[in-house]
C-alpha positions as a Markdown table, in Angstrom:
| # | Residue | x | y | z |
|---|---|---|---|---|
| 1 | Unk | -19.1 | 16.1 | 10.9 |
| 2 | Unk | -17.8 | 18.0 | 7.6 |
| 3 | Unk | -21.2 | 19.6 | 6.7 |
| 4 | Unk | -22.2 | 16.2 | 5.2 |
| 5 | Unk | -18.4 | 15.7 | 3.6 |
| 6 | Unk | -16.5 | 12.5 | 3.8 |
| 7 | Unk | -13.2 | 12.0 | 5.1 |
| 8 | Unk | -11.7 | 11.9 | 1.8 |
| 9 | Unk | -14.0 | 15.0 | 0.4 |
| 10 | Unk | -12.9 | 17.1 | 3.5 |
| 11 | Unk | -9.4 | 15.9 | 3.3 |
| 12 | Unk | -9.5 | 17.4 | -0.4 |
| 13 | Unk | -11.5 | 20.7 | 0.9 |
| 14 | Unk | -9.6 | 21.5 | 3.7 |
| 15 | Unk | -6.0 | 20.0 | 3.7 |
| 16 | Unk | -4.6 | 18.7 | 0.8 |
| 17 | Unk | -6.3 | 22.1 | -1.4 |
| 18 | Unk | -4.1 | 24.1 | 1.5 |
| 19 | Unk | -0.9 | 22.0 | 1.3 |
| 20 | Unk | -0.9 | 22.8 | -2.9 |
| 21 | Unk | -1.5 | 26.9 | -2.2 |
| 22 | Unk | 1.2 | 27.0 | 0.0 |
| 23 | Unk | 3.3 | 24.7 | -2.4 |
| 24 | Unk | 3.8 | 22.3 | -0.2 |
| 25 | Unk | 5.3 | 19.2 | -1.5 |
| 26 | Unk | 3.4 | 16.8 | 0.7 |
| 27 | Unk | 0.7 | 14.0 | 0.0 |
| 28 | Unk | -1.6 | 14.4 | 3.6 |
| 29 | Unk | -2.6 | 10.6 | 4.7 |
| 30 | Unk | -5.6 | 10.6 | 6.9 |
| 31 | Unk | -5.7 | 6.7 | 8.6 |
| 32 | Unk | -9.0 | 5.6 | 9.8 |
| 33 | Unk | -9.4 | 2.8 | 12.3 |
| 34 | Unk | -12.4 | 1.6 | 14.0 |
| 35 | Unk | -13.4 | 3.3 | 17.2 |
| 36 | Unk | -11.8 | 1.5 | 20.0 |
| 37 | Unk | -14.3 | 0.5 | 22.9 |
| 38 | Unk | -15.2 | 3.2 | 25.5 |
| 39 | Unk | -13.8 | 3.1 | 27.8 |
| 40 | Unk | -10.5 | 2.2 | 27.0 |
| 41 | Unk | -8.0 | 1.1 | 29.6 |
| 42 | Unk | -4.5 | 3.2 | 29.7 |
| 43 | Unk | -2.5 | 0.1 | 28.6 |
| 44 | Unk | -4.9 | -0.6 | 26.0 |
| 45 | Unk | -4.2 | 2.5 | 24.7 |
| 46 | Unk | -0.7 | 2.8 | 24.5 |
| 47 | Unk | -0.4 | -0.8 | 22.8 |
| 48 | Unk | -2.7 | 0.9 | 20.2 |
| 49 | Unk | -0.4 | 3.5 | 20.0 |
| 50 | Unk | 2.9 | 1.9 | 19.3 |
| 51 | Unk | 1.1 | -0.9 | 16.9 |
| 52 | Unk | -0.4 | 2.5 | 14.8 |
| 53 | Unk | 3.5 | 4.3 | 14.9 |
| 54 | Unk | 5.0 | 0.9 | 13.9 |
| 55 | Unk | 2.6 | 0.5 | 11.0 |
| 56 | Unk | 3.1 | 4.2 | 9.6 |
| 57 | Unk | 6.4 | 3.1 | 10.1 |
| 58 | Unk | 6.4 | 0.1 | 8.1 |
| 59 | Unk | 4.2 | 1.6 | 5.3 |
| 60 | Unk | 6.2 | 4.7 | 5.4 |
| 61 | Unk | 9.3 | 3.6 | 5.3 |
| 62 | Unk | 12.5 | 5.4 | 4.0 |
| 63 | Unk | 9.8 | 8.6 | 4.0 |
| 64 | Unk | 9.8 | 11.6 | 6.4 |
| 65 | Unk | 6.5 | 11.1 | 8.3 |
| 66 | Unk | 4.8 | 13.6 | 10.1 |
| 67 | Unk | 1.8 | 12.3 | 12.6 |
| 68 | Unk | -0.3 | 14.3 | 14.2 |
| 69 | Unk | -2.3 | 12.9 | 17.4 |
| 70 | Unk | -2.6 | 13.6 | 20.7 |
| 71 | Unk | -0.7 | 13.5 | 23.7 |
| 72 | Unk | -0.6 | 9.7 | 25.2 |
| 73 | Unk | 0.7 | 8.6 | 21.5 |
| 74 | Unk | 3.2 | 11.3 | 21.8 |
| 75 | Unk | 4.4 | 9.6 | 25.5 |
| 76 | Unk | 4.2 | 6.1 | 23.9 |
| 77 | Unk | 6.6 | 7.1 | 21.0 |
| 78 | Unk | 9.1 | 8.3 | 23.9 |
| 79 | Unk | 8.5 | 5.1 | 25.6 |
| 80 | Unk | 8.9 | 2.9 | 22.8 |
| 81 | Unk | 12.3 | 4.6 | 22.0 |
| 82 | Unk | 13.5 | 5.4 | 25.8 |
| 83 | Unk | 11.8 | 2.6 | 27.6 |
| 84 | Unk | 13.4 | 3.3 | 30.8 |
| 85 | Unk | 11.9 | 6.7 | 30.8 |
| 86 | Unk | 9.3 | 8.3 | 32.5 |
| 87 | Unk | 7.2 | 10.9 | 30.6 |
| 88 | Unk | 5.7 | 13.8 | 33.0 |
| 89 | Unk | 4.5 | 16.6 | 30.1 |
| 90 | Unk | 3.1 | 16.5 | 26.9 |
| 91 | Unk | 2.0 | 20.4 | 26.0 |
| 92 | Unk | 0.1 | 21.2 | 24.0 |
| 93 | Unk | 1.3 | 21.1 | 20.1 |
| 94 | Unk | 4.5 | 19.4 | 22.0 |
| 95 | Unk | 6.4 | 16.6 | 19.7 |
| 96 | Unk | 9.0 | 14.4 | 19.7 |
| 97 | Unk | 11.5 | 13.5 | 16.2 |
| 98 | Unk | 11.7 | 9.4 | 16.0 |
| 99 | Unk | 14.3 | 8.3 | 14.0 |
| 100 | Unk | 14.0 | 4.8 | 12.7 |
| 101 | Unk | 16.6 | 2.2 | 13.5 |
| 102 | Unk | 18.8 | 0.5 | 10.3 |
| 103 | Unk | 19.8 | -2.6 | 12.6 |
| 104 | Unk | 18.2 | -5.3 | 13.3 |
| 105 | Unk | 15.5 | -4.9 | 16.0 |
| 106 | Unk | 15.5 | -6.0 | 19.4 |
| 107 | Unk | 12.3 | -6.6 | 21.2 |
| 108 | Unk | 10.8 | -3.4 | 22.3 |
| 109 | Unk | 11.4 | -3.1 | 26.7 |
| 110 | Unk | 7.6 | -1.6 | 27.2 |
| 111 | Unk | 5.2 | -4.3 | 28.3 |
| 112 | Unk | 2.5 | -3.3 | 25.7 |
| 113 | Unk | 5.0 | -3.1 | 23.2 |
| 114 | Unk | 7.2 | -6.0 | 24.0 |
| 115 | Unk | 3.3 | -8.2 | 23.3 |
| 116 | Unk | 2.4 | -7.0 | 20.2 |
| 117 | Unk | 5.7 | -6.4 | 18.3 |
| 118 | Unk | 8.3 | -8.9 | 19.6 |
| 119 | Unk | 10.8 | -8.4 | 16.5 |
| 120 | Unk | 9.6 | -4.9 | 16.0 |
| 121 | Unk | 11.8 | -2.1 | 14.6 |
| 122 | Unk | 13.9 | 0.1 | 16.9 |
| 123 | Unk | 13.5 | 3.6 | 17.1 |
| 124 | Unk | 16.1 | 6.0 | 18.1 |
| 125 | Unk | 14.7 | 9.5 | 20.0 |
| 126 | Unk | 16.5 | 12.6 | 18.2 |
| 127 | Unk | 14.7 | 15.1 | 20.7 |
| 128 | Unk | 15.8 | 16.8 | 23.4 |
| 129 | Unk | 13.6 | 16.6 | 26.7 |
| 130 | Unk | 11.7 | 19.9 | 27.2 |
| 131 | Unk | 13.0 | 21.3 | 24.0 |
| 132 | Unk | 9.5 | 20.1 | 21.8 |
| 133 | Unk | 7.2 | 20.9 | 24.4 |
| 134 | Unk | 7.7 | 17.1 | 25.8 |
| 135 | Unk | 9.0 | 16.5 | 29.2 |
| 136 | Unk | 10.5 | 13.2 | 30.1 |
| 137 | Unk | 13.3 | 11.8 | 32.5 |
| 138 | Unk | 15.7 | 9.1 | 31.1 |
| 139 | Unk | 16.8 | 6.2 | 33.5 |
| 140 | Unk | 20.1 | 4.6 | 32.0 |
C-alpha cells in the first residue's frame, strides 16, 4: 500500500518526518483495528464509532486529541454528545470540537451507545452547527 512500507515505516516517512519540519509539537498516533465485516450494517457502524472515540478518550485523556476519519464517525460524535439531534451534513474536511465531561457520566441516550458504554464518559459539543462544515438540528 506504501510502496512495500509498513504502517509504522510510512507513518515515520510521511507524517511524523512532516510534523518535525514544520515544528510541530505533536506525536501522530495511527490506531489499527481489524477490518470490520463487509458489509457492515449502519448501527454496527456507529457503535464502532463511539466505542473507538471513547477509547481515544480514555487513553488520551487530559490531552488535546485530534482524529481524523470520515464522515459517519464525525455524525456519531454529534450524536453521542447531542443525542436528541439529527445530523443532515458532514462536508467534506467538516469537524466537530468534543469537549470531555469532568462529572460523573450518565449513560449515553443513543441506542448503540447506551449498549456498549452504559457508565461511559459524557462529552459536551463546543461546535456550532454549520460553522465546521457539520450540519445538524438539536431537539431540546
Amino acid at each position: 500500500m506504501w510502496n512495500g512500507l509498513t504502517l509504522n515505516q510510512a507513518m515515520d516517512q510521511f507524517v511524523r518526518r512532516d510534523c518535525k519540519l514544520q515544528g510541530l509539537a505533536v506525536t501522530p498516533v495511527a490506531r489499527t483495528t481489524p477490518c470490520v465485516k463487509y458489509p457492515e450494517s449502519l448501527d454496527g457502524g456507529l457503535l464502532r464509532y463511539s466505542s473507538a472515540i471513547h477509547e481515544i478518550g480514555q487513553t488520551y485523556a487530559g490531552s488535546t486529541v485530534l482524529l481524523v476519519t470520515h464522515g459517519e464517525c464525525v455524525r456519531m460524535a454529534v450524536l453521542m454528545a447531542e443525542p436528541n439531534s439529527e445530523v443532515f451534513e458532514v462536508k467534506h474536511t467538516g469537524f466537530v470540537v468534543l469537549q470531555r465531561q469532568q462529572a460523573a457520566a450518565k449513560p449515553p441516550a443513543h441506542a448503540a451507545t447506551r449498549q456498549q458504554h452504559p457508565a461511559a464518559v459524557t462529552w459536551q459539543l463546543t461546535s456550532i452547527p454549520g460553522e465546521t462544515g457539520v450540519l445538524w438540528l438539536e431537539d431540546d
